[in-house]
Structures are given as C-alpha cells and as structure tokens.
C-alpha positions as CSV (number, residue, x, y, z in Angstrom):
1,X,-8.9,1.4,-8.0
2,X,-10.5,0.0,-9.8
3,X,-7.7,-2.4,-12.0
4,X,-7.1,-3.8,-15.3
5,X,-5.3,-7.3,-15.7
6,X,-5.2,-10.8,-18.0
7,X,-8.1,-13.5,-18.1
8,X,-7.6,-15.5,-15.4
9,X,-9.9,-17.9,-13.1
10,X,-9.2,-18.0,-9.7
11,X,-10.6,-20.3,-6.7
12,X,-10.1,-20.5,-3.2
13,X,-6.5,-22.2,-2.9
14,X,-5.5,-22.0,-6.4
15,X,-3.1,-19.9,-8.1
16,X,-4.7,-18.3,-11.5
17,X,-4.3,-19.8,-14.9
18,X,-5.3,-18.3,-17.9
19,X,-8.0,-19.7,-20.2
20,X,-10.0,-19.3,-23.3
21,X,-13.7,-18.4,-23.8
22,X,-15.2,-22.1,-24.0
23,X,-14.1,-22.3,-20.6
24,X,-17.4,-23.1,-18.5
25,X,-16.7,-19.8,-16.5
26,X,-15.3,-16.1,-17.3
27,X,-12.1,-14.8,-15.6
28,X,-13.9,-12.9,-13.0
29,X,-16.3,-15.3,-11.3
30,X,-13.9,-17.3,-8.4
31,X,-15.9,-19.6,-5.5
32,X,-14.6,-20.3,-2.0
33,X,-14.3,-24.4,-1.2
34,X,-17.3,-23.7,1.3
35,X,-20.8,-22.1,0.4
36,X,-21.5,-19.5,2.8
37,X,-25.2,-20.1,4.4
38,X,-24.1,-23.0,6.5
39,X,-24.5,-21.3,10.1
40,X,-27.3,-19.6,11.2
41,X,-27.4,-16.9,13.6
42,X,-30.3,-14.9,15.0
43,X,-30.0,-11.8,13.6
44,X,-32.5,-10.5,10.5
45,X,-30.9,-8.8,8.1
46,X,-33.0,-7.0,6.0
47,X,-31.6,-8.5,2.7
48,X,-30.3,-12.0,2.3
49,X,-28.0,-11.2,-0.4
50,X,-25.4,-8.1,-0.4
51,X,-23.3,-7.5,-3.8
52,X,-20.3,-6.0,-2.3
53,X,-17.7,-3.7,-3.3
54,X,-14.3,-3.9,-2.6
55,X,-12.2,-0.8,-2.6
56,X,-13.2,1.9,-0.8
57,X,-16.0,0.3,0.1
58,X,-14.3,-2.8,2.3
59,X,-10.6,-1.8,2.4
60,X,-8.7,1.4,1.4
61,X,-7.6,0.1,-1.3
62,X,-7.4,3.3,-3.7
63,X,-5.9,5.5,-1.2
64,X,-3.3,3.0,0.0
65,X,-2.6,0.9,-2.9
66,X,-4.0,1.8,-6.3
67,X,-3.3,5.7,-6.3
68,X,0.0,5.4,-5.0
69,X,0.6,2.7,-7.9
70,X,-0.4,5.2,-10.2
71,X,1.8,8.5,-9.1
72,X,4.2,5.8,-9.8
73,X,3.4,5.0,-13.2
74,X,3.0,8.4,-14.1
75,X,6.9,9.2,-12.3
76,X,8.6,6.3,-14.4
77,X,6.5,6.7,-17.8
78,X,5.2,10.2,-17.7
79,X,8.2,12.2,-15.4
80,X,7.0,15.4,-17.2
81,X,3.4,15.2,-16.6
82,X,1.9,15.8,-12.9
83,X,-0.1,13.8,-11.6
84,X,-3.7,14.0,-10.7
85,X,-5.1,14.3,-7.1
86,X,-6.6,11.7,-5.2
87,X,-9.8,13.3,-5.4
88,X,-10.0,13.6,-9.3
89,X,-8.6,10.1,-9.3
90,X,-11.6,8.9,-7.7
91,X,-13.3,11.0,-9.8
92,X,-12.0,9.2,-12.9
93,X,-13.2,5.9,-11.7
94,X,-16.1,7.1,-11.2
95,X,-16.3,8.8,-14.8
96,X,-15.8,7.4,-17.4
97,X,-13.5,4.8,-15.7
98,X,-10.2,4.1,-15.2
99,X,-9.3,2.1,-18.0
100,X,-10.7,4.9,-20.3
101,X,-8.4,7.1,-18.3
102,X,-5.4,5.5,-18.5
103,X,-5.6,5.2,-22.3
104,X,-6.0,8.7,-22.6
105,X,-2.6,8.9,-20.6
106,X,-0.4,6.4,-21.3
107,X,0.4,5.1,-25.1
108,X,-0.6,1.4,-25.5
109,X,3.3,0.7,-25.6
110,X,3.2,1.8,-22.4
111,X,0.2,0.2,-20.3
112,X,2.7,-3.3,-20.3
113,X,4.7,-1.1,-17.7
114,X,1.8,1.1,-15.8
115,X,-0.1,-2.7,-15.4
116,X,3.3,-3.9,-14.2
117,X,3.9,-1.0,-11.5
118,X,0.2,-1.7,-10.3
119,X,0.3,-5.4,-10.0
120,X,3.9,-4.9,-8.0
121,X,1.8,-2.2,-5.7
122,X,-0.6,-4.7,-4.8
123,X,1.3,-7.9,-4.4
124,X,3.3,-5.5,-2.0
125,X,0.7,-5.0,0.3
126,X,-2.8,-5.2,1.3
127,X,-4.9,-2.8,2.5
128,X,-6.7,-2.2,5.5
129,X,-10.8,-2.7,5.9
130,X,-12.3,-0.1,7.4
131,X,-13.2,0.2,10.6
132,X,-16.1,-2.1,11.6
133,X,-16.5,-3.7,8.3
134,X,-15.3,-7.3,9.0
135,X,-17.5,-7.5,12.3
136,X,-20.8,-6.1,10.0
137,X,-19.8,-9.4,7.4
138,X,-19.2,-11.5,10.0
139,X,-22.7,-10.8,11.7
140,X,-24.3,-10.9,8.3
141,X,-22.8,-14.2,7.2
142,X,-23.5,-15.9,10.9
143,X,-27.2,-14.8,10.0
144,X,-27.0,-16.7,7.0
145,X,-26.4,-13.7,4.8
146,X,-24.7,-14.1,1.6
147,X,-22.3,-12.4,0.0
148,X,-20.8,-11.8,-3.7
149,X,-18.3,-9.2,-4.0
150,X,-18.0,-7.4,-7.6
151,X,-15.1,-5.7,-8.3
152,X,-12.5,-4.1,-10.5
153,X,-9.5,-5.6,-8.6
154,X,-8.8,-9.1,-9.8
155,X,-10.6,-11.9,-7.7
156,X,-7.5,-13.4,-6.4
157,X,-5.9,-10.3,-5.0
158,X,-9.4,-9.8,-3.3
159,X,-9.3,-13.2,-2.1
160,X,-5.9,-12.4,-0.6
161,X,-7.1,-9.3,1.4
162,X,-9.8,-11.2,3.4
163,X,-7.3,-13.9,3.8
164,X,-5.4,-12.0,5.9
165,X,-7.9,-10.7,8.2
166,X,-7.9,-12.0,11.6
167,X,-11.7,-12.9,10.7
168,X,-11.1,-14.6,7.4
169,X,-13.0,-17.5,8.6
170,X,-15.7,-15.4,9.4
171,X,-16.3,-13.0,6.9
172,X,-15.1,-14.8,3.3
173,X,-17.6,-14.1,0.7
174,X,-19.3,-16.7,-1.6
175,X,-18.4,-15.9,-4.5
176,X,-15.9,-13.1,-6.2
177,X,-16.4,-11.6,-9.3
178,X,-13.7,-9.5,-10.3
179,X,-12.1,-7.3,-13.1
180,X,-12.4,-9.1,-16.8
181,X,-11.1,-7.9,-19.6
182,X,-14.5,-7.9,-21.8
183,X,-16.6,-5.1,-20.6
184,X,-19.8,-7.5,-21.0
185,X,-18.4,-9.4,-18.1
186,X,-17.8,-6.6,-15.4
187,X,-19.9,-3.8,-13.4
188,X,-21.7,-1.8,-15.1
189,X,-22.8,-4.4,-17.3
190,X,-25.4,-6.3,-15.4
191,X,-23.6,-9.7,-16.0
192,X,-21.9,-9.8,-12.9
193,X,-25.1,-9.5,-10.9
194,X,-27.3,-11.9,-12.6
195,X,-24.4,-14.4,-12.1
196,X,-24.1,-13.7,-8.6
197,X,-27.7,-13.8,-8.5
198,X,-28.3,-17.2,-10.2
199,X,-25.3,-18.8,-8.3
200,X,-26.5,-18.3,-4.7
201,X,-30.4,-19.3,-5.8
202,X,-31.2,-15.4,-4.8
203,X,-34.4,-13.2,-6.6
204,X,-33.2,-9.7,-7.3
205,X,-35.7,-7.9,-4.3
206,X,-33.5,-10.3,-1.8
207,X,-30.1,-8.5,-2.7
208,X,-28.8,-4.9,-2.0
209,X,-25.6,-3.9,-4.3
210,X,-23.3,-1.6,-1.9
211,X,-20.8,0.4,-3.8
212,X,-19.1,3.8,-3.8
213,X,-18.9,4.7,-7.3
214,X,-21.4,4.4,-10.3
215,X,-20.1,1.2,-12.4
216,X,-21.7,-0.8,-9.2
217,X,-24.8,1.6,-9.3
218,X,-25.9,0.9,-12.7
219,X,-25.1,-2.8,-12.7
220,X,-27.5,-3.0,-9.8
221,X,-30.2,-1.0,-11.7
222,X,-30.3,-2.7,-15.1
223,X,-31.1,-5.9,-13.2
224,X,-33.5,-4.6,-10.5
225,X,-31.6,-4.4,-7.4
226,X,-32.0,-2.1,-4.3
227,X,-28.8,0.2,-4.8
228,X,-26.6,1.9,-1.6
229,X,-23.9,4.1,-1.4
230,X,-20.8,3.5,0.3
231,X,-20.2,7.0,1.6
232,X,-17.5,7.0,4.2
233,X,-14.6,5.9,1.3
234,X,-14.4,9.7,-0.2
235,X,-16.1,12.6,0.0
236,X,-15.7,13.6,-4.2
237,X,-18.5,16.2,-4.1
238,X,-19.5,15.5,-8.7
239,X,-19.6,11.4,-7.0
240,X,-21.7,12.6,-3.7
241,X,-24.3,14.1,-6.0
242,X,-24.5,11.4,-8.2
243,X,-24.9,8.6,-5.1
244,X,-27.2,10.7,-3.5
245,X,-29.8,10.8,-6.2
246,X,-29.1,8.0,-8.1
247,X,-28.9,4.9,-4.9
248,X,-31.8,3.6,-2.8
249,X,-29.9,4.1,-0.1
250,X,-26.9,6.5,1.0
251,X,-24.9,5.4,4.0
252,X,-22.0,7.9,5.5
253,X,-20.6,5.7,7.8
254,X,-20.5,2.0,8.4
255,X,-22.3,2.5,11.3
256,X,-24.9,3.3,9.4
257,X,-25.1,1.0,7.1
258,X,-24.6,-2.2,9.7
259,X,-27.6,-0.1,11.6
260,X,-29.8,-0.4,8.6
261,X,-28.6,-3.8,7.4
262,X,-28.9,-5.8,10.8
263,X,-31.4,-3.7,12.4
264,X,-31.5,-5.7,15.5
265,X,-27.5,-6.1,15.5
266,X,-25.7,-5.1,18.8
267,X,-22.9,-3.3,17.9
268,X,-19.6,-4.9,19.1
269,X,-18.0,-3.6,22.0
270,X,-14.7,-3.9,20.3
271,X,-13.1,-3.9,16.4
272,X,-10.0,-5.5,15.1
C-alpha cells in the first residue's frame, strides 16, 4: 500500500510525536543515529545513491499487509460492497492513488475506522523482503552506497521492518521519507527526492529512484533522476506498460537488478 496517516516525525529509537509546520522538518523525513557511508567495500556500484521503495519493491507489504487491511475495512464498513482484487488494488495505487480511492469508497465519517483497521494490520505484523533484497543493500551499503527510502507507508513502521531483519545492521537506510499528509511533501511531488538528495550531499546523475508504481516514477523525473522499475512485486499488465516505457530501466527480478547495480557483485551463495 501505499498508506495514509497523522503528521508525525520519526527517528531511529524514538517513538513519533506530532508536530506543527514551523517544525525544522516535515513528518516524513526520519534519520538513523549513524550516517550510512562509513565502511567501504570493494564493490562499484554503478550509482552511489538509490531512492528506494518500500512495498512491493523491498517487502510484500501490499500482498501481506495492506490489501488484507483493506478487504477488512471494506467487510466491517462496506459488508454490502465486494471488494476489489489484488490486481486492481495495485492498480489503484498506481492510478490515481490510493488515497483518491479510498475517498471514493468510504464517506469521510468513515476513513477514522478504515485508517484504524490499517494501522492495526501493520502493527500486527511485518512483512517479508523479498528474496535477495537484504543481501543486494547490504553489498551496496558496504560499498559505500547510500540509501533513502521514499514511501507511502509511515517512516516508523518502515523503520520497524528493517529492524527486524536478521541484517538490520547491515542494510538500514539513511534516511526515510515516508507518507505526509500534504501532497507537496510525498512521491510524486519531487520534494522527497531533492531532500534525500540535498541530505546525503548527492547530484541527481549519482542516484537511481527504484520503484514499482508511478508516484516514485514521476518524482524521480521532475528532478532529473535515472528511473527503474521494480518488476518482480506484480505483474498488473495497465502498470507493466506504463514501467516499461516510462523508467530508464525495467528489472524483473532482483537478480537483475543487483546484476546491474553491482556489476562486479558475486552473488551470495546463500539468502536469509
């Protein structure tokens, strides 16, 4: 999914507060007590910089968490109405988003509930990553790669998931931008991406956004980064077409992309 929730800040270790718009920094941008960058490895990765995705790009989330939260919602608030497929579910968050969606759904007395059912969905459970995925960001960060995820799950939740990984140490991003309620603030508009950008000291043609729907895609283009689909999430054939013409780059399977990101990677001989 691709989520809705409150304002909140969150950093490594600390439990979200809520805040008001003269604070320094918007709800979505969180920073882990360490700055990634701090071992070097031998690899080359062809970009220093990757603006990440989270669901169904790193971990199933919408499969395993945020859909399931929905058919929920739509069972306790909506018992008449059936409810979507997974497939047109991702197609939704690809176009024209899920929190357009949702108000076309639920009433606005309602979306107190539906955001109630989701945040119980994900504080019930985390996903899992997908296979390969930690040991790709945990050769890219021993490289001295840098990563930003950008998201529409809220940055605590996110910070959560890799938490849990038996390579947390290895593979926690720098920084995590995540959903904020004003649209300025969050993928598609480029915001999230310049921040990232002017965080980590990192020129635009020294970062690759990967992502698996469009909101990432068009954030990446309106501030001049190299673009790549995540293609091994879904196979939605309207979001296939889009990826396909629209990124730099179109990746079915991690394999691919860790080929293509750490060209002279060896590929591990075993996954967690």
């Amino acid at each position: 999914l691709k989520s809705r929730q409150r304002a909140q800040v969150c950093v490594l270790g600390s439990p979200p507060r809520e805040v008001r718009r003269a604070d320094l920094l918007p709800s979505c941008f969180s920073v882990p007590a360490v700055m990634a960058g701090e071992v070097r490895g031998v690899l080359a990765p062809r970009f220093r910089c990757l603006l990440l995705d989270h669901d169904d790009t790193t971990v199933r989330g919408t499969d395993e968490i945020h859909y399931p939260a929905h058919v929920e919602s739509l069972r306790q608030l909506k018992p008449g109405l059936e409810p979507c497929s997974l497939e047109e579910w991702f197609a939704r968050n690809h176009d024209p988003g899920v929190s357009t969606y949702l108000k076309s759904i639920f009433r606005p007395e309602e979306m107190d509930r539906e955001h109630a059912i989701w945040v119980e969905a994900m504080e019930a459970a985390h996903p899992s990553f997908y296979e390969g995925m930690p040991e790709v960001l945990a050769d890219f960060r021993a490289s001295g790669g840098l990563v930003a995820v950008v998201s529409h799950s809220p940055a605590d939740v996110i910070w959560r998931h890799y938490d849990a990984h038996p390579l947390a140490d290895r593979i926690r991003p720098d920084i995590v931008l995540g959903w904020d309620t004003d649209p300025d603030w969050r993928k598609p508009s480029p915001w999230p991406a310049l921040q990232a950008l002017e965080r980590l000291g990192v020129r635009p043609e020294e970062a690759l956004v990967l992502d698996d729907l469009s909101p990432g895609i068009r954030m990446g283009r309106a501030v001049g980064i190299a673009v790549a689909a995540s293609g091994w999430g879904h196979s939605v054939p309207v979001v296939q077409e889009y990826m396909r013409r629209e990124c730099d780059y179109y990746f079915a399977t991690v394999r691919d992309f860790a080929k293509f990101l750490l060209p002279d990677r060896r590929e591990p001989t075993s996954s967690l």
